[in-house]
N, C-alpha and C positions, 0 to 999 in steps of 0.2 A: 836523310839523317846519316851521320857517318857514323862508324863503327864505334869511335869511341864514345859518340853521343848515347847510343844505343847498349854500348856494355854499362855506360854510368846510369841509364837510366834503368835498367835490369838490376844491377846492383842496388842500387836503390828500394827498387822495389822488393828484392830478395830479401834487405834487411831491416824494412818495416814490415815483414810477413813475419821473418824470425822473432823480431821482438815483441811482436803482438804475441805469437803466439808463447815466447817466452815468458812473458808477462800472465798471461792464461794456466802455465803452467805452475807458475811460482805459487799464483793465489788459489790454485788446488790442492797445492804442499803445503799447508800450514799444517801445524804444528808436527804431529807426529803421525800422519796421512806417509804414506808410500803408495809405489807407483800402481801397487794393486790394490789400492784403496780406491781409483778414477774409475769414475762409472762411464758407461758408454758417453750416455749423455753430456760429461763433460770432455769429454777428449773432442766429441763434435761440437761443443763450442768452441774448445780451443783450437781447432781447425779452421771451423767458419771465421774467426777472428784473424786468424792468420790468413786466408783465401781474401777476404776483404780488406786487411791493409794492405795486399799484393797488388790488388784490381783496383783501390783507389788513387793509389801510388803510381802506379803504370797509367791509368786513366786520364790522372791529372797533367803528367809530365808529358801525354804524348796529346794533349786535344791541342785541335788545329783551333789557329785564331779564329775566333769570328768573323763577320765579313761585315762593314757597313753597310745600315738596311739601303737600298737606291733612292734618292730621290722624289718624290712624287713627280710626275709630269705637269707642267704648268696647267693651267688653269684653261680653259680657252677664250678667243679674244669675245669681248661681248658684242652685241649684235647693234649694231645702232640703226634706228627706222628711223626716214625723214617723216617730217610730219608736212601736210599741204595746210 
């Protein structure tokens, strides 16, 4: 993979991490919530949200094709008996 494949696919991933977690962050700030209103428990959501759109995103852009399954081997030749 060449560098620039590799910086756009990091970028990428950097900013479906952000937005997840920007997103995590917004829908903790409703109404009149501040930053010391987020309980543990949700900043580790909004992390794990952000960790997981990183790792799906990198995941997805970097798996290797698949490989077509091989062939079965033929069959073998059948057996013919003479008869007397």
């Amino acid at each position: 993979m060449t560098l620039p494949g590799v910086l756009g696919t990091s970028l990428r991933a950097f900013y479906a991490a952000l937005i997840a977690g920007l997103s995590g962050l917004v829908t903790v700030l409703v109404g009149d919530a501040d930053f010391g209103d987020i309980t543990a428990g949700q900043w580790v959501t909004i992390a794990l949200a952000a960790a997981l759109a990183f790792g799906g995103v990198w995941g997805i852009t970097n798996q290797k094709p698949s490989e077509p399954e091989p062939e079965p081997p033929p069959p073998p030749p059948k057996r013919t008996t003479r008869r007397k």
